[in-house]
BAMARVEX-430749 format. One record per residue: x, y negated, z of N, C-alpha, C, O in turn. Coordinates in nm, 3 decimals. Last residue first. Example, Ala and Ser with C-alpha at 12.3 -4.5 7.8 and 13.67 -1.06 7.14 Angstrom:
2
PT      nx      ny      nz     cax     cay     caz      cx      cy      cz      ox      oy      oz
PT   1.285   0.225   0.708   1.367   0.106   0.714   1.290  -0.003   0.787   1.341  -0.114   0.804
PT   1.319   0.569   0.780   1.230   0.450   0.780   1.320   0.330   0.780   1.424   0.332   0.846
***
This chain:
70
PT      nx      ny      nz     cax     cay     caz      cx      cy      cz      ox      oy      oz
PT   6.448   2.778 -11.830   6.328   2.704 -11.821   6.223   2.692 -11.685   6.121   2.623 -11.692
PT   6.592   2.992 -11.628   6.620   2.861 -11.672   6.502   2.735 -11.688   6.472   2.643 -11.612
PT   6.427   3.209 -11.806   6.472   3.171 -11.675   6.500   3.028 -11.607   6.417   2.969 -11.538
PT   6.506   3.219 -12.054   6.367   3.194 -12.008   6.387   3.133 -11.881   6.364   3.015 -11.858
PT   6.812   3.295 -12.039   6.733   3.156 -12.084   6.644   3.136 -12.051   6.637   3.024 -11.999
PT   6.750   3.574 -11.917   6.845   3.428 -11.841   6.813   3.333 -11.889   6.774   3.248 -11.809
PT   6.644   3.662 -12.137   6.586   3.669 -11.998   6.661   3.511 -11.942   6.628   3.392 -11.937
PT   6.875   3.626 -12.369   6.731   3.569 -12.321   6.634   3.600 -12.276   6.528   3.583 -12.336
PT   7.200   3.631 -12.194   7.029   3.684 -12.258   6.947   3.567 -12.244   6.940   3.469 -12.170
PT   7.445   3.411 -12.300   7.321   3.424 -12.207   7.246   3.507 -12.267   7.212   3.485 -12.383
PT   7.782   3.587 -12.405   7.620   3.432 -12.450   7.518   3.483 -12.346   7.518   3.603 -12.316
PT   8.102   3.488 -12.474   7.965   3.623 -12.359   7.853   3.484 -12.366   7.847   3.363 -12.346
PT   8.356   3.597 -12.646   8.283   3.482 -12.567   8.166   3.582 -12.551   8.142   3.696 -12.592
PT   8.473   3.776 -12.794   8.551   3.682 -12.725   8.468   3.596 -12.648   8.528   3.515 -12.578
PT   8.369   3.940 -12.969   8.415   3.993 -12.802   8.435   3.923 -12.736   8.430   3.947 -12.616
PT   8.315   3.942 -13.180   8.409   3.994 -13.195   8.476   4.042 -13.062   8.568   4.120 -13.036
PT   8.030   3.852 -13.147   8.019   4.000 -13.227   8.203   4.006 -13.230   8.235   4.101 -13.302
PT   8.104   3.646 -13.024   8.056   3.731 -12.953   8.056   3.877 -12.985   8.070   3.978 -12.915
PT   8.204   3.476 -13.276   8.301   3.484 -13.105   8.224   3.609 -13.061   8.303   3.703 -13.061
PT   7.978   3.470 -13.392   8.096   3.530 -13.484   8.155   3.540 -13.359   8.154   3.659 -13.328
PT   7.845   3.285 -13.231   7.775   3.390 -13.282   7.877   3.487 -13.335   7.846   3.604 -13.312
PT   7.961   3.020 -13.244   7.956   3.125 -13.152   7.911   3.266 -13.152   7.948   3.349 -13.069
PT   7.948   2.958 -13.505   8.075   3.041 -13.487   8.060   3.095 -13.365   8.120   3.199 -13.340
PT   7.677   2.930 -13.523   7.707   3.050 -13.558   7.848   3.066 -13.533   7.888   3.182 -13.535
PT   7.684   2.709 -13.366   7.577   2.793 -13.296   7.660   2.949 -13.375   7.693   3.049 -13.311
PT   7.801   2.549 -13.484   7.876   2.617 -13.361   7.816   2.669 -13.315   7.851   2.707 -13.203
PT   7.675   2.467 -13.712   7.778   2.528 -13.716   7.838   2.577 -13.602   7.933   2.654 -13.619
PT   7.471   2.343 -13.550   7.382   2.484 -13.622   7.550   2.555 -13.641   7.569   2.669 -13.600
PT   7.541   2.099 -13.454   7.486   2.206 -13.424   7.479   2.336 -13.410   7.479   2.414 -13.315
PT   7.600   2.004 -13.738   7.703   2.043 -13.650   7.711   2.183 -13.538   7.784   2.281 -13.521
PT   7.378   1.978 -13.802   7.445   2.067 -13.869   7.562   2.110 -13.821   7.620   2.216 -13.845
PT   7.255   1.803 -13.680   7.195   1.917 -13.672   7.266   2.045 -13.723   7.239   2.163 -13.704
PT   7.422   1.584 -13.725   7.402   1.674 -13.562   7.374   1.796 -13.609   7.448   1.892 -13.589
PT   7.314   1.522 -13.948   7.433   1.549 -13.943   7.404   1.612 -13.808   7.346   1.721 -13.817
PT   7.079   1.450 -13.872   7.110   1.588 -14.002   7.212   1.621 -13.954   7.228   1.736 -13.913
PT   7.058   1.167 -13.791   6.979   1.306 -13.714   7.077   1.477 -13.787   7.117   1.578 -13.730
PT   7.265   1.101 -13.925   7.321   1.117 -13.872   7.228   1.216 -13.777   7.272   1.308 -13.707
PT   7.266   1.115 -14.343   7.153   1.048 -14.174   7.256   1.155 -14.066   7.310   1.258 -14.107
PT   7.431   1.173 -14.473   7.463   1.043 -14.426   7.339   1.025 -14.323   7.327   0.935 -14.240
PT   7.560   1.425 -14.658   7.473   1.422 -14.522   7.534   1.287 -14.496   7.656   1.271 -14.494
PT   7.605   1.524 -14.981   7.666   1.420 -14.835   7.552   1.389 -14.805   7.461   1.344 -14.874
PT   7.635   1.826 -15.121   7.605   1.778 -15.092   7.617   1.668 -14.943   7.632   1.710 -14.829
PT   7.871   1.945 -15.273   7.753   2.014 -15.274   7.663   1.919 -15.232   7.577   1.912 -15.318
PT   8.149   1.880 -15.429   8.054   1.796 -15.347   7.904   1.873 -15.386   7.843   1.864 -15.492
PT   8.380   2.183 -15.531   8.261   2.068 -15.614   8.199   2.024 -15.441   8.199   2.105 -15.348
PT   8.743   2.131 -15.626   8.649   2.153 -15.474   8.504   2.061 -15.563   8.501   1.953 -15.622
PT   8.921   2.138 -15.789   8.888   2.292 -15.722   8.753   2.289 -15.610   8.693   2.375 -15.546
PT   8.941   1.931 -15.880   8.916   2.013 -16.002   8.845   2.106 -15.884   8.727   2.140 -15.891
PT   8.964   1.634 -15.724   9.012   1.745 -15.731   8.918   1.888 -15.812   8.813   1.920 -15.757
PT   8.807   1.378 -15.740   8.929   1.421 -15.833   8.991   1.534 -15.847   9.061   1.560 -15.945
PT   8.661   1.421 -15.488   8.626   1.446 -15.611   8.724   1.456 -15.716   8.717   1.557 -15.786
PT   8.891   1.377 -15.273   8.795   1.490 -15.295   8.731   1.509 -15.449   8.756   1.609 -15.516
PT   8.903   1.104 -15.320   9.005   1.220 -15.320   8.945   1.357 -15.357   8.959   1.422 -15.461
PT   8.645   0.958 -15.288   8.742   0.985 -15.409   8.854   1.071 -15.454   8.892   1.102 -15.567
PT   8.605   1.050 -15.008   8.550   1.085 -15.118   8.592   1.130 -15.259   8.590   1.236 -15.322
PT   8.788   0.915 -14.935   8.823   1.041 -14.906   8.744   1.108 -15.018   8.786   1.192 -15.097
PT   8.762   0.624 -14.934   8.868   0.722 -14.989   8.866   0.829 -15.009   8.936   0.872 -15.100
PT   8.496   0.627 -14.844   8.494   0.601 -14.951   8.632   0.691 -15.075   8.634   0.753 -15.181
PT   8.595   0.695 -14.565   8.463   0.800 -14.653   8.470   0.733 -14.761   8.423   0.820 -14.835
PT   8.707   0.532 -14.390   8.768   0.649 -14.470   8.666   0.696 -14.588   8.704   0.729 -14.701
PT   8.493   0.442 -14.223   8.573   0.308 -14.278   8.696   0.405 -14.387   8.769   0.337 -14.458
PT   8.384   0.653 -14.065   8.287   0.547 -14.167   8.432   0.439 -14.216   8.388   0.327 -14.241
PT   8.542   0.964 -14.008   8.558   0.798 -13.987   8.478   0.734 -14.104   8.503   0.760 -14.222
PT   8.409   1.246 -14.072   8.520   1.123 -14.114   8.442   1.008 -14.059   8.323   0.974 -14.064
PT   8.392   1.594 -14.032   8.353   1.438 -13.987   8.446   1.313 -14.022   8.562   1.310 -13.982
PT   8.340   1.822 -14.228   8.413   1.728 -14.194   8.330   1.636 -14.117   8.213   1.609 -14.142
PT   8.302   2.187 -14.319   8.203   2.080 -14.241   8.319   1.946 -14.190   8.392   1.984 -14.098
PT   8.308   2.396 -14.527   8.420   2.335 -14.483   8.306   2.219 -14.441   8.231   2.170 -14.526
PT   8.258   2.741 -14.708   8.239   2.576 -14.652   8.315   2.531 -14.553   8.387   2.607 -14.489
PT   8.424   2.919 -14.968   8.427   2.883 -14.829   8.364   2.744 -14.816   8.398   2.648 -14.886
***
C-alpha cells in the first residue's frame, strides 16, 4: 500500500527518522519541490475520485460538459 503524507517542515526530520527505523516501511522516495508535490496530490484525488465513481458515490462531468466550459 502507498500512503501520501504532508508534514509540517519543522516535523520532517523526526518523522523521517521514525519512519526509517521501522523494519516494515522502505522510503521509496521524498518529494521536496513543492511544484511535484501538488502534482501528486493532485493526481491522488484525481484517482480516488475515480475509485468514488466506479463505486457510485460521486458523479464526474462528461467530457462534453468539460469542453463546454472551456
Amino acid at each position: 500500500m502507498k500512503v501520501i503524507l504532508d508534514i509540517r517542515d519543522n516535523r520532517i526530520p523526526f518523522f523521517m527518522e521514525l519512519v526509517k527505523s521501522l523494519d516494515y516501511i522502505s522510503v521509496v522516495k521524498e518529494v521536496k519541490d513543492e511544484n511535484k508535490s501538488q502534482f501528486i496530490t493532485d493526481l491522488a484525488e484525481a484517482f480516488n475520485d475515480a475509485k468514488l465513481y466506479e463505486q457510485g458515490k460521486k458523479k464526474l462531468k462528461s467530457a462534453k460538459d468539460l469542453l463546454n466550459e472551456l
